[in-house]
PAMARSE-664516 format. One line per 10 residues: their letters; for each residue y negated, z negated, x negated of N, C-alpha, C. Coordinates in steps of 0.2 Angstrom, whole numbers, plus 5000, padded with zeros to 4 digits. Atoms other than C-alpha are relative to their C-alpha. Example, Ala and Ser with C-alpha at 12.3 -4.5 7.8 and 13.67 -1.06 7.14 Angstrom:
# PAMARSE-664516
as> 5006:5000:4996:5022:4961:4938:4994:5000:4996; 5006:5001:5004:5005:4964:4932:4995:4997:5004;
# end
This chain:
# PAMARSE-664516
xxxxxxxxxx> 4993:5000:4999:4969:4980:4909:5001:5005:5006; 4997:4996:4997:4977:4992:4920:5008:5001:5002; 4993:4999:4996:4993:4992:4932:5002:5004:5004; 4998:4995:4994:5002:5006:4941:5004:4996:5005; 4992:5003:4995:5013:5002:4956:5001:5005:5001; 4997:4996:4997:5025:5011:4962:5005:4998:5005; 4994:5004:4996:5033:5010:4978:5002:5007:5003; 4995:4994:5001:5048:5023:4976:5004:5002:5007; 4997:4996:4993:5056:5035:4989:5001:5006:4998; 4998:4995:5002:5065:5051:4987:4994:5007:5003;
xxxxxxxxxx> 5007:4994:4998:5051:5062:4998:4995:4999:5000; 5007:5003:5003:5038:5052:4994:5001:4993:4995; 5000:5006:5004:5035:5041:4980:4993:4997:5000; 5008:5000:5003:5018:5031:4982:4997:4997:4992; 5002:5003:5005:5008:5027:4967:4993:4999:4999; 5006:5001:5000:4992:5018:4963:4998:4996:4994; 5004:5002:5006:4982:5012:4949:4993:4998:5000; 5005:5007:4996:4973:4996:4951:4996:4998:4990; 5002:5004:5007:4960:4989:4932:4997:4994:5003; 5003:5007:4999:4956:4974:4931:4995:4999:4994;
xxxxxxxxxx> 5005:5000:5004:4939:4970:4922:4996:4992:5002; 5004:5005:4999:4925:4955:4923:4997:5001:5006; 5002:5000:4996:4921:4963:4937:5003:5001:5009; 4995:5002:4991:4935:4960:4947:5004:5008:4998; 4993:4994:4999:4950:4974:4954:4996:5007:5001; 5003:4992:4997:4946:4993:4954:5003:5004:5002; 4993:4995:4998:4958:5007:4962:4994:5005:4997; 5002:4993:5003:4957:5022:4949:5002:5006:5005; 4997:4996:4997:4967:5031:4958:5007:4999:5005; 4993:5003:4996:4983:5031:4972:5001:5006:5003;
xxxxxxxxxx> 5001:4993:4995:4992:5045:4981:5006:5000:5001; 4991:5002:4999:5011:5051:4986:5002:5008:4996; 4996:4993:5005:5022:5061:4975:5006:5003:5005; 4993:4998:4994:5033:5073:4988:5003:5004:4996; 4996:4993:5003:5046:5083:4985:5001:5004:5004; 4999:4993:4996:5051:5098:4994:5008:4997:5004; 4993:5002:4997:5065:5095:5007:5005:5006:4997; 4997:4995:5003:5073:5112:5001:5003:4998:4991; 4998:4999:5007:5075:5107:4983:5006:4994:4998; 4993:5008:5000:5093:5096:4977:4994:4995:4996;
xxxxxxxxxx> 4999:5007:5003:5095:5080:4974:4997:4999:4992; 5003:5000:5010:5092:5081:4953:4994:5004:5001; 5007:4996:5001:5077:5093:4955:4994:4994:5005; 5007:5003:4999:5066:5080:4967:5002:4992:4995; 5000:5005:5004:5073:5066:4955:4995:5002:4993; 5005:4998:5005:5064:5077:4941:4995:4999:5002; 5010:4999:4999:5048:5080:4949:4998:4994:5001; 5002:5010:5001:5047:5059:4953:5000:4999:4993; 4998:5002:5005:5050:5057:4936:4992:5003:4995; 5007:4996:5005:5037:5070:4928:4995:4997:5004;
xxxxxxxxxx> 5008:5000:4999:5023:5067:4940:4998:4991:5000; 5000:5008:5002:5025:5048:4936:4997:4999:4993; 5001:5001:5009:5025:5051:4917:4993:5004:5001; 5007:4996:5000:5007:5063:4922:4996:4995:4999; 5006:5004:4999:5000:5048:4930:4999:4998:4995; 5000:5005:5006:5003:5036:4915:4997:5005:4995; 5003:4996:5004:4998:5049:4903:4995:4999:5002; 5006:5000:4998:4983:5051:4912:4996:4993:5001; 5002:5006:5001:4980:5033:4916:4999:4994:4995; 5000:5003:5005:4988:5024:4901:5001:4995:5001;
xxxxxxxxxx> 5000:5006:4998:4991:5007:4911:5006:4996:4996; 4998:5006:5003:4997:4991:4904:5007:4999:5001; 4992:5004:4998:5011:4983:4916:5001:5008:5006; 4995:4997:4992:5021:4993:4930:5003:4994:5002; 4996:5004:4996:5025:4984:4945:5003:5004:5005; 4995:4998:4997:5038:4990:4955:5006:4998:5004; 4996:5005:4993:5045:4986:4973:5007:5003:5001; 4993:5001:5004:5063:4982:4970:5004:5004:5010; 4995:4997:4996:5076:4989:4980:5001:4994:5008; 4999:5008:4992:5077:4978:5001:5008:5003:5002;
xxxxxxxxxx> 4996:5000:4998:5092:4976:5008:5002:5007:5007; 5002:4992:4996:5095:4994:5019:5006:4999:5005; 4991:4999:4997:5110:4995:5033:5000:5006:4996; 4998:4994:5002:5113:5013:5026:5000:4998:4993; 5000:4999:5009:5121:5010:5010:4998:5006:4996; 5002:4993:5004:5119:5030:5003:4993:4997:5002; 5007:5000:4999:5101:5026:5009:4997:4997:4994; 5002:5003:5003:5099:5013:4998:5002:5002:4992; 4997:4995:5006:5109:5023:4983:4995:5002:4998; 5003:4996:5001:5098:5035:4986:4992:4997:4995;
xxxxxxxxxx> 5007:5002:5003:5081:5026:4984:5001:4996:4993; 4999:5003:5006:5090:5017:4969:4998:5006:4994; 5002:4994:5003:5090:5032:4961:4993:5003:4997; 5007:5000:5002:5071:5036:4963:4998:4994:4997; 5005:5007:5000:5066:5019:4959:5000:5000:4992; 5000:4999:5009:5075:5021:4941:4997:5005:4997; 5005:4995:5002:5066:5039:4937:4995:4998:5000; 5007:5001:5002:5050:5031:4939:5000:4993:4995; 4997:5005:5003:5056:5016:4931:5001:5002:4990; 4998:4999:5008:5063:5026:4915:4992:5005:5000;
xxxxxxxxxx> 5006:4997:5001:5045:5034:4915:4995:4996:4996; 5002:5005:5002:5038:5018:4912:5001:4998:4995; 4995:5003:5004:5050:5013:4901:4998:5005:4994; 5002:4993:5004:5046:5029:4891:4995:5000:4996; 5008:5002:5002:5029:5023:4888:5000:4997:4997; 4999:5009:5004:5034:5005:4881:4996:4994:5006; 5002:5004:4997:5028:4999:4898:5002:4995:5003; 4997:5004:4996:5033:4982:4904:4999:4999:5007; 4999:4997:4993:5040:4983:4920:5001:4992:5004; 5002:5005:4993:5038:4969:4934:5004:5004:5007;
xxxxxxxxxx> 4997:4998:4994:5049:4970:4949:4999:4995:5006; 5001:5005:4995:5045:4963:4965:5003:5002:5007; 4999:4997:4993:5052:4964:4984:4996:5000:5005; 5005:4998:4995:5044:4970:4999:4997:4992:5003; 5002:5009:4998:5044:4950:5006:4996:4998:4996; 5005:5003:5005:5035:4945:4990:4992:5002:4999; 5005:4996:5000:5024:4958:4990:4994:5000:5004; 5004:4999:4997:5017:4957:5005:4997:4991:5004; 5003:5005:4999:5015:4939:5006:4995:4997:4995; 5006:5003:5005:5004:4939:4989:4994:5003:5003;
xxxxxxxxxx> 5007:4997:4996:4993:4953:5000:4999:4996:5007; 5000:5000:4994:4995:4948:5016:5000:4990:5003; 4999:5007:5000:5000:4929:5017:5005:5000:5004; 4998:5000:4996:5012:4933:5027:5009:5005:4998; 4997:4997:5003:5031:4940:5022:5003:5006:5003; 4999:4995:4995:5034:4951:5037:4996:5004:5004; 5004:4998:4997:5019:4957:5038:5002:5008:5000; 5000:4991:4999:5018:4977:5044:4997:5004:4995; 5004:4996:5003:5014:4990:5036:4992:5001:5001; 5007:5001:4999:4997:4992:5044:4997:4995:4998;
xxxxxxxxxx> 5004:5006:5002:4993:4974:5041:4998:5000:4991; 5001:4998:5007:4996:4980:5021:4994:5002:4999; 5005:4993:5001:4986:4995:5022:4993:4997:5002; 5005:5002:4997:4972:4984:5031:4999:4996:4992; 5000:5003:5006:4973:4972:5015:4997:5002:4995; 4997:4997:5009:4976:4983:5001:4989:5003:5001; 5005:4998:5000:4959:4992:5008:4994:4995:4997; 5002:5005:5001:4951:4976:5008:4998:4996:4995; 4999:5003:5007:4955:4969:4992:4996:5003:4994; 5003:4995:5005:4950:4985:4984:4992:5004:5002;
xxxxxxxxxx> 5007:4999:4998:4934:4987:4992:4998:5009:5001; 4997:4993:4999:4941:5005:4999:4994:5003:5005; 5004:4999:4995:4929:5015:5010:5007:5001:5006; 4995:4999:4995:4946:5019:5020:5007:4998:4996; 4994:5002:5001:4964:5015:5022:5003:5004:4996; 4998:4995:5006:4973:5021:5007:5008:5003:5005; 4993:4995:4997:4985:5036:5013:5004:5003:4995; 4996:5001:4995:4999:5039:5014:5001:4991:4998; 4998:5006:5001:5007:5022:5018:5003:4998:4993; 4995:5002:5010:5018:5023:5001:4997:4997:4995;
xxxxxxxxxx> 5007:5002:5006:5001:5024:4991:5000:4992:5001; 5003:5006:4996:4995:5007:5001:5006:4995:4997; 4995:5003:5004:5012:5000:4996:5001:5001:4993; 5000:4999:5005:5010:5006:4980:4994:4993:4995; 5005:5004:5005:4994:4997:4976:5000:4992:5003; 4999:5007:4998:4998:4981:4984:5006:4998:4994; 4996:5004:5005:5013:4979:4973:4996:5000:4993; 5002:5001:5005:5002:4980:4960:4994:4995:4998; 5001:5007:5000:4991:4967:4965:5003:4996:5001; 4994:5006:4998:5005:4957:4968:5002:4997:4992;
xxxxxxxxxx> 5002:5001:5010:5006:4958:4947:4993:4996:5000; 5007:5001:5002:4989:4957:4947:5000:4992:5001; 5003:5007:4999:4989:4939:4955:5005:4996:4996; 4995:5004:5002:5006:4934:4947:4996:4998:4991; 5002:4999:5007:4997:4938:4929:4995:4996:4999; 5004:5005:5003:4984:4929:4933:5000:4992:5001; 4995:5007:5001:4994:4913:4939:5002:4999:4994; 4998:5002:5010:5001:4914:4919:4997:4999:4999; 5007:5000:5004:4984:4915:4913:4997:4993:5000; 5004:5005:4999:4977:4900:4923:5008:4993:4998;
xx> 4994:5008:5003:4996:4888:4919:5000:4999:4992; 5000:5001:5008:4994:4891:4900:4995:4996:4997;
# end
């Protein structure tokens, strides 16, 4: 089984692609999708979008999990990321893939144990978890594959109440 995360941003999107086998959690792959600060608004929403539907082509994962929109002071701010979050979203969606949404709180208390843990306490985790030689970069990525652990353990909570 295989689950992408994606944790959405307009100049970076990260993504990461965690399998799950008998032999425990693998990272196939994770990294961040930028865009070009010159290019509008629709054009880096495209490029999110295609280089989202690449990975999945190329990976073919199961579930998308997906870190949900946090509360922002900057409303356009949050607009904005709204925006990215659906392109990668209707990427998924495009596939038939069932999609899982989770918030940063959540997330980082299924990795961390801890709900307001930092970013580096992630990035330290996510390593950890995944038996990384190094901290996964950019931080997006590190957020990316956490929230997909973050499935990983909800999925396997279903598994074990059934």
């Amino acid at each position: 089984m295989r689950i992408i995360g994606i944790d959405p941003g307009l100049n970076i999107t990260g993504f990461g692609i965690i399998e799950i086998s008998d032999n425990g959690l693998q990272c196939l792959k994770y990294g961040g999708i930028r865009t070009s600060s010159s290019a509008s608004f629709t054009d880096k929403l495209l490029n999110i979008h295609q280089q989202v539907q690449c990975v999945i082509e190329e990976f073919r994962p199961n579930y998308c999990a997906v870190e949900n929109i946090f509360y922002h002071r900057n409303k356009k701010t949050a607009i904005i990321m709204g925006h990215s979050r659906a392109v990668a979203m209707l990427a998924a969606a495009q596939h038939s893939i069932p999609i899982y949404e989770y918030s940063p709180r959540e997330v980082k208390m299924s990795i961390v144990g801890y709900g307001a843990a930092s970013k580096k306490q992630v990035q330290s985790m996510v390593q950890n978890i995944l038996h990384l030689n190094e901290k996964p970069c950019p931080e997006d990525a590190a957020d990316a594959l956490a929230v997909a652990i973050c499935l990983y353990h909800r999925l396997k909570l279903l598994s074990v109440s059934r």
